[in-house]
C-alpha positions in Angstrom: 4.4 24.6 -61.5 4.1 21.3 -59.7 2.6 19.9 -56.7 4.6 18.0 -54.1 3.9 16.3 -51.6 6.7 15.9 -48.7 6.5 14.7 -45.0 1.9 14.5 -45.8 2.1 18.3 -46.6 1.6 19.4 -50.3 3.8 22.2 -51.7 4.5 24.1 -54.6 7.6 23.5 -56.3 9.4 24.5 -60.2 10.6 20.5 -59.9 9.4 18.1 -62.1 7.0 15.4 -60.4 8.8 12.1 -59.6 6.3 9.7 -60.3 8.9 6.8 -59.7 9.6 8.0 -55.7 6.2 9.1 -55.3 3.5 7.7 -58.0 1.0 10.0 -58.6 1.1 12.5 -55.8 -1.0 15.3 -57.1 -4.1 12.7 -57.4 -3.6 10.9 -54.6 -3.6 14.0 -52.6 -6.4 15.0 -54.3 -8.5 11.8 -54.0 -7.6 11.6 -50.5 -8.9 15.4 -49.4 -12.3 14.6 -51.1 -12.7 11.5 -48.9 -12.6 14.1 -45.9 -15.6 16.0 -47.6 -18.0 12.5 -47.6 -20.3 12.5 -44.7 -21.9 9.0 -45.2 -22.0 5.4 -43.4 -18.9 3.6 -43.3 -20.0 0.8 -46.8 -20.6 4.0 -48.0 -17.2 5.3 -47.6 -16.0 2.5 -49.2 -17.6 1.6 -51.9 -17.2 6.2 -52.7 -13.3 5.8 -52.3 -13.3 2.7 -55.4 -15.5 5.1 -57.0 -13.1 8.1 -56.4 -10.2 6.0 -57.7 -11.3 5.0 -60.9 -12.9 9.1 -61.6 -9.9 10.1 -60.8 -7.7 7.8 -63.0 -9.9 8.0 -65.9 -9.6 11.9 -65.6 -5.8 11.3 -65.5 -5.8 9.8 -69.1 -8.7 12.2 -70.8 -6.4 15.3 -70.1 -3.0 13.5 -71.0 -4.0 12.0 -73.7 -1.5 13.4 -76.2 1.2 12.6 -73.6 1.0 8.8 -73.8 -1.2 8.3 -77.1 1.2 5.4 -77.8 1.5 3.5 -74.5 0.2 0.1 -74.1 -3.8 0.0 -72.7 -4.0 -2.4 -69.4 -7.7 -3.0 -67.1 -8.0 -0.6 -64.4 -9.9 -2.9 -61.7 -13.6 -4.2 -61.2 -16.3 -3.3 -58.3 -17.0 -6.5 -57.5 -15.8 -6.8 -54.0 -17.5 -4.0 -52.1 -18.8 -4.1 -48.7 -22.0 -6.2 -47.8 -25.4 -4.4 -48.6 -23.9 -1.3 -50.0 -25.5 -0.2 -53.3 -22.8 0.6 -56.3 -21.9 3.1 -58.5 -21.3 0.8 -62.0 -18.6 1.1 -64.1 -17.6 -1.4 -66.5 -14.5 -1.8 -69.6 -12.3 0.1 -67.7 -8.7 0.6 -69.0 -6.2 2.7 -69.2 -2.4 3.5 -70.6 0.3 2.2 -68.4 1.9 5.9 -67.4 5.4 6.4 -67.3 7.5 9.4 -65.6 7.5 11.8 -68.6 3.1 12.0 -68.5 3.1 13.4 -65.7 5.8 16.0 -66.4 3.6 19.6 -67.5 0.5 18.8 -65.2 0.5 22.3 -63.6 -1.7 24.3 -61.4 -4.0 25.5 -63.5 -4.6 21.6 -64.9 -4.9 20.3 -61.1 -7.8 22.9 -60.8 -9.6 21.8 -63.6 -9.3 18.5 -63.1 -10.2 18.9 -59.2 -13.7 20.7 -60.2 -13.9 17.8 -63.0 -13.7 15.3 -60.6 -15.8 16.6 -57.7 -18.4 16.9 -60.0 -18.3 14.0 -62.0 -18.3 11.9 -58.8 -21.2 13.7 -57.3 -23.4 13.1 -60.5 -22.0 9.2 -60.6 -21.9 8.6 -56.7 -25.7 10.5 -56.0 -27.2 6.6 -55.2 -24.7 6.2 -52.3 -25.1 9.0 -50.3 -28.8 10.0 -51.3 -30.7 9.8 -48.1 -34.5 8.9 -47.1 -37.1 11.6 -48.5 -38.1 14.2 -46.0 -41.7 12.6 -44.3 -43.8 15.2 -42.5 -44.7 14.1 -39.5 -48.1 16.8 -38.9 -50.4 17.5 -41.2 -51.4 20.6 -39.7 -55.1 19.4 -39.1 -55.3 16.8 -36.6 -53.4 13.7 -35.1 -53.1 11.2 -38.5 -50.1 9.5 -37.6 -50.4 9.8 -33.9 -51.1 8.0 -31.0 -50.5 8.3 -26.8 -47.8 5.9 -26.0 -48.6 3.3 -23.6 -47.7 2.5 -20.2 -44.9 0.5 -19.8 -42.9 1.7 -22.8 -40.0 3.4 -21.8 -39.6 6.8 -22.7 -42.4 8.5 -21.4 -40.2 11.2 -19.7 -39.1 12.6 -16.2 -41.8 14.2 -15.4 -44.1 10.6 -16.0 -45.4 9.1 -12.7 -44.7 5.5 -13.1 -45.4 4.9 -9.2 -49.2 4.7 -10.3 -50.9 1.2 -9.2 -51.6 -1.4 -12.2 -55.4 -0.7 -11.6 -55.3 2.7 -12.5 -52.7 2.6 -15.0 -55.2 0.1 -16.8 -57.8 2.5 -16.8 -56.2 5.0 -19.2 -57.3 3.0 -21.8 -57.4 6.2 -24.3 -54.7 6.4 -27.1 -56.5 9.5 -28.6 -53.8 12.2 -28.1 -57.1 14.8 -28.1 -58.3 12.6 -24.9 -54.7 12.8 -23.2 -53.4 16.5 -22.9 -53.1 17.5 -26.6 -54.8 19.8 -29.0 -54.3 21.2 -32.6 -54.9 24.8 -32.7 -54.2 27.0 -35.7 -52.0 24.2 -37.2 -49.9 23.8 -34.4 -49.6 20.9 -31.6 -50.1 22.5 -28.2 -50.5 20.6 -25.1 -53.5 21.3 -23.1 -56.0 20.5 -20.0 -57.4 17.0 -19.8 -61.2 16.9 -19.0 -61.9 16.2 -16.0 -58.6 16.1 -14.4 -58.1 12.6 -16.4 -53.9 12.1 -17.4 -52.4 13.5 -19.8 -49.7 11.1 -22.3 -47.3 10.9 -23.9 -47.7 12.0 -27.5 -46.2 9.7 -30.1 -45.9 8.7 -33.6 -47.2 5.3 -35.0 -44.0 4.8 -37.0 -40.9 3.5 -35.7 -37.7 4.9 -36.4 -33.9 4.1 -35.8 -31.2 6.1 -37.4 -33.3 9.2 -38.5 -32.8 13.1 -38.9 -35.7 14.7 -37.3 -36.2 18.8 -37.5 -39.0 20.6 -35.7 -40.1 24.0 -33.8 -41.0 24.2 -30.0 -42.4 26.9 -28.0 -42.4 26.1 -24.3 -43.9 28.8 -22.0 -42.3 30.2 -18.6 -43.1 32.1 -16.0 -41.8 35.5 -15.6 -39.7 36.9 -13.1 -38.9 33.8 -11.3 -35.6 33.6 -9.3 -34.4 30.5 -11.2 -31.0 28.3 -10.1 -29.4 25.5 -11.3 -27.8 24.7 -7.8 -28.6 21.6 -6.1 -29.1 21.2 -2.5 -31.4 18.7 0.0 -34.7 19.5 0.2 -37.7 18.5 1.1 -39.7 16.5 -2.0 -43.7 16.5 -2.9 -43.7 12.8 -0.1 -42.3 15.1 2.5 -38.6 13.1 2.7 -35.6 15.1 2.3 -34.4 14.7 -1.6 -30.6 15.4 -1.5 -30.1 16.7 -4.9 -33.5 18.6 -5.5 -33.2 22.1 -7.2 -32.8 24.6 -4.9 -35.3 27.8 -7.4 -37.2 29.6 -4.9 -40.1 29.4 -7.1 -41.1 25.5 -8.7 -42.1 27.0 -11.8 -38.5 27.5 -12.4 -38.3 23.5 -13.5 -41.1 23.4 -15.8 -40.2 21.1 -18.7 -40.9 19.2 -21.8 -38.9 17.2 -24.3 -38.6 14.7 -27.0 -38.1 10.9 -26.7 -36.5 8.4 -29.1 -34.6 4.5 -29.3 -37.1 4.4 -26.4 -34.6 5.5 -23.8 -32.9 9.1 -24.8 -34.6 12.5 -23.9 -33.6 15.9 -25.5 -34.9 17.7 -22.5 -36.8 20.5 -23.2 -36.2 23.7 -20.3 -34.9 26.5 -18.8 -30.7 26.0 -18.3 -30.6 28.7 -15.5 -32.8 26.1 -13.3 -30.7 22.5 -14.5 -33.4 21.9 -17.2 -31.6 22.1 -20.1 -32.0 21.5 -23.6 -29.6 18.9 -23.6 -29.8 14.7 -23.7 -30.4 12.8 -20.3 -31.0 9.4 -19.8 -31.6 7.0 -16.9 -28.7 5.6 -15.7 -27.6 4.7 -11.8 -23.5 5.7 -12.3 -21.5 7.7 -10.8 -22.1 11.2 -12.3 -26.3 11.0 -12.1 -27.9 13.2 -10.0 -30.4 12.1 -8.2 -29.5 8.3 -8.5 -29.9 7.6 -12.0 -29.9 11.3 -14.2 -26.9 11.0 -16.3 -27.0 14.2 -18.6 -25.3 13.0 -21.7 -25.0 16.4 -23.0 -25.8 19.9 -21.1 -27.0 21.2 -24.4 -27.4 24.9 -24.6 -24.9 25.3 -21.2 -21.8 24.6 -22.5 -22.4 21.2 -24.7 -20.4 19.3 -21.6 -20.5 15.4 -21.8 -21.4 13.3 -18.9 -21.7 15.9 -16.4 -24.2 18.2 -14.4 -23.2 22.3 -14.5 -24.9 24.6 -11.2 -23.9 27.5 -13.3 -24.8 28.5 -17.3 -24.0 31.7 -17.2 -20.2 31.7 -18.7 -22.4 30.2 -21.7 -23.8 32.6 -24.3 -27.7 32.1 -24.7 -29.2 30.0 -27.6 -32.9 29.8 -26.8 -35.7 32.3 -27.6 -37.6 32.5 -24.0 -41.0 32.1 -24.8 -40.7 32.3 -28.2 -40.2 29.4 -31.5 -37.1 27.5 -31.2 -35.8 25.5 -34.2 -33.9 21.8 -33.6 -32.6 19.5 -35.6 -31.7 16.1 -34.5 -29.5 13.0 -36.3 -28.7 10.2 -34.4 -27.4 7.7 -37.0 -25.4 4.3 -35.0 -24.1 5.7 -31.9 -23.9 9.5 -32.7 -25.8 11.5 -31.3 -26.1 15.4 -32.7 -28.1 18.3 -32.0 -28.5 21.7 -33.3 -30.9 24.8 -32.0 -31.6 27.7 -33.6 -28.6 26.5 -36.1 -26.0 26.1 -33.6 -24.8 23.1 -32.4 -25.6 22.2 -29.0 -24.7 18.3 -28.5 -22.4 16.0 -29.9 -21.7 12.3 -28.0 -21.6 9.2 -28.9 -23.4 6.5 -26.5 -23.7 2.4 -26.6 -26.4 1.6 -24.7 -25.0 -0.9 -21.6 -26.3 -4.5 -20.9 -29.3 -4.5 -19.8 -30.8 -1.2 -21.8 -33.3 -2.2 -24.9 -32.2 1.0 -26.4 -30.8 -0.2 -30.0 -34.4 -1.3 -31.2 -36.3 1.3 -33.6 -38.7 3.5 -31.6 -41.1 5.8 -32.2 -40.8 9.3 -32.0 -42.4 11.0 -28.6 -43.1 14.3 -26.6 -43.3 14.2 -23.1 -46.7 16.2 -21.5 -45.4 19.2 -19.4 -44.2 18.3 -16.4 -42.6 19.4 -13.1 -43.2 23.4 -12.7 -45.3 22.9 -9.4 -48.6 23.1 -11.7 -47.6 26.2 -13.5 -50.2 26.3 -16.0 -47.8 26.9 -19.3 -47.5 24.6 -22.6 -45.5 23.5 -25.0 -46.6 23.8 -28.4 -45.2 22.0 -31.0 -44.5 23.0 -35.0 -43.1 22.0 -38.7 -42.3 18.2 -38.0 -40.5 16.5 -40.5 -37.9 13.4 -40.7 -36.2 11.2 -42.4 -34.2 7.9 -42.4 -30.4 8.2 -42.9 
């Protein structure tokens, strides 16, 4: 039994493989699907397929070596010429026989198998320095804020509920970076947001490091208020200055819109809400085109209602529910180049890619951030914040 390879499809066939019209097939096919397995940057790739291609040739020759003991030895190729910065596997005196038609006559199913496990795992054992990404960091001790600090005014990023209307004087007064001083707390090892004495401002709570292409996993709580007649719908009305906003959430109850969510590259948002009131947990940024609502919020992704790009939805409902109401909700989040994913509770709720336009400082490395509760029309809830780790990729 064979394998052949006709019109990109691979079929089984009694006929004998015609190296001559077709050199190699089985391996090249073979070679080819494990490329499609390799989740890694694009040197990466690279430099893994030369790697491929020499496993998978020197596998050729130690199971047909009795087919072509007498043929002539030739160099295989060299590794010299990979892709800028990426970090080798090393092989060196490669050769093998020059293979005629009649070597590859006999190779049959139950060879391709073996040879397919051999290979898979011989290049996972030879390739693990490609492909090995950063160690996992935690990012919360559990005790207090080491590694923490309030982000300071005039950083983007600090979230849509963040009043950046405030006059220099007073924004020069919150002079505090102590994230206990600024609307957070540590209580039974867990971040929780909280009061700030005597009605001073809360921050934004973020880490000292920077970080640019990173996978970041955590747990969230964020607290609601019951029974609330919630609505994504949008409709004019009137805002907290008394003018008529046109695109305002029309909830009967402001609660409805409480929020939180989590900041990085200084200007994307994984929004942190309720979907039946427009606060998803999806990615917004600030951007005045013509799908923002409100002037300048462009939801990237709706998230948990319906992962829809570049759009606003009044309705969730047709969308099966992926958040725990007032309960621990688990995300993951890798943004590596332009990608952008995100999972909850293991399913995957945004996928875009986005280049930031002229203009937006967004490619930089950034800490990580969590924006203070906001909107809710002073519903006293929090957001409480759990098992923080990440890692560069």
């Amino acid at each position: 039994m064979s394998i052949v390879i006709r019109d990109g499809r691979r079929e089984k066939s009694d006929e004998v493989v015609d190296s001559a019209a077709n050199p190699m097939p089985v391996f090249s096919y073979l070679r080819d699907e494990l490329h499609r397995f390799v989740n890694a940057s694009k040197a990466t790739r690279q430099c893994l397929r030369a790697s491929a291609r020499a496993i998978s040739s020197v596998l050729v020759v130690a199971a047909s070596v009795p087919r072509f003991a007498q043929a002539a030895w030739r160099p295989l190729f060299n590794l010299r010429a990979l892709p800028a910065g990426s970090r080798p596997v090393q092989f060196r005196s490669i050769r093998v026989p020059t293979l005629s038609e009649t070597h590859l006559r006999g190779i049959d199913m139950k060879s391709t198998s073996v040879l397919l496990a051999a290979m898979l795992f011989v290049l996972a054992v030879a390739s693990a320095p490609l492909f090995a990404q950063g160690a996992w960091k935690t990012l919360f001790n559990g005790k207090d804020f080491t590694g923490w600090t309030i982000q300071a005014y005039g950083e983007r990023g600090a979230g849509r509920g963040a009043d950046r209307s405030a006059p220099p004087k007073a924004r020069a007064a919150l002079v505090s970076t102590n994230p206990a001083e600024r609307g957070w707390a540590v209580e039974n090892g867990v971040i929780t947001s909280a009061p700030v004495a005597n009605n001073g401002r809360s921050g934004t709570l973020a880490t000292v490091d920077k970080f640019h292409d990173f996978e970041l996993e955590l747990d969230y709580k964020l607290d609601e208020a019951p029974n609330m007649e919630c609505t994504a719908k949008l409709g004019p009305r009137p805002g907290r200055n008394g003018q008529i906003q046109e695109q305002a959430n029309l909830s009967q109850d402001p609660a409805c819109t409480f929020n939180s969510g989590v900041m990085f590259r200084t200007g994307y948002q994984l929004n942190l809400g309720r979907r039946e009131a427009g606060e998803y947990v999806g990615v917004v940024v600030h951007r005045e085109l013509p799908e923002a609502i409100r002037g300048n919020v462009d939801w990237l992704s709706t998230g948990d209602c319906g992962s829809k790009n570049h759009t606003y939805l009044q309705d969730c409902s047709p969308f099966p529910e992926i958040r725990r109401k007032n309960d621990w909700n688990h995300l993951r989040i890798m943004f590596q180049g332009d990608h952008l994913q995100v999972w909850m509770n293991d399913k995957q709720i945004v996928d875009v890619t986005d280049t930031p336009l002229p203009g937006e400082n967004w490619a930089a490395p950034a800490p990580i951030s969590f924006q203070p509760v906001g909107e809710g029309g002073g519903f006293a809830g929090k957001v409480q914040l759990r098992n923080l780790r990440i890692r560069e990729i």
